[in-house]
C-alpha positions, -999 to 999 in steps of 0.1 A, spaced: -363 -298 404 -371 -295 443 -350 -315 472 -354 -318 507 -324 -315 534 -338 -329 570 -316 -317 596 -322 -333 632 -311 -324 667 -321 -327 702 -323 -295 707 -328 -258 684 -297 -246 690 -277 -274 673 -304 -278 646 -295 -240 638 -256 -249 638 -263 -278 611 -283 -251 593 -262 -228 591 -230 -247 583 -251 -263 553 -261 -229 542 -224 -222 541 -216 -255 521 -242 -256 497 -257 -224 490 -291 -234 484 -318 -217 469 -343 -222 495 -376 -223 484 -395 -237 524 -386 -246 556 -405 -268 582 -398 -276 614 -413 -299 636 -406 -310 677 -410 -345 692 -401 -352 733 -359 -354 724 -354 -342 697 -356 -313 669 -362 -315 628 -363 -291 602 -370 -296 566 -357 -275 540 -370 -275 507 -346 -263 475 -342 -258 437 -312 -282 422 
């Protein structure tokens, strides 16, 4: 089974913080990550095996 963890910021830096600190928490097996960038603010999507 895949799930999806959408991390948002306002700017990369912090968005790599949540990352990171979820990584840490979790330890996922990552299968994708996606990011995308609006005007304020930062998302990345990261997909995983449960």
């Amino acid at each position: 089974m895949v799930q999806v963890e959408i991390l948002n910021a306002e700017n990369p830096e912090e968005v790599r913080n949540e990352f990171n600190e979820w990584i840490q928490s979790e330890n996922p097996d990552i299968i994708e990550t996606k990011v995308s960038e609006s005007a304020k603010s930062y998302t990345l999507w990261v997909f995983y095996r449960i």
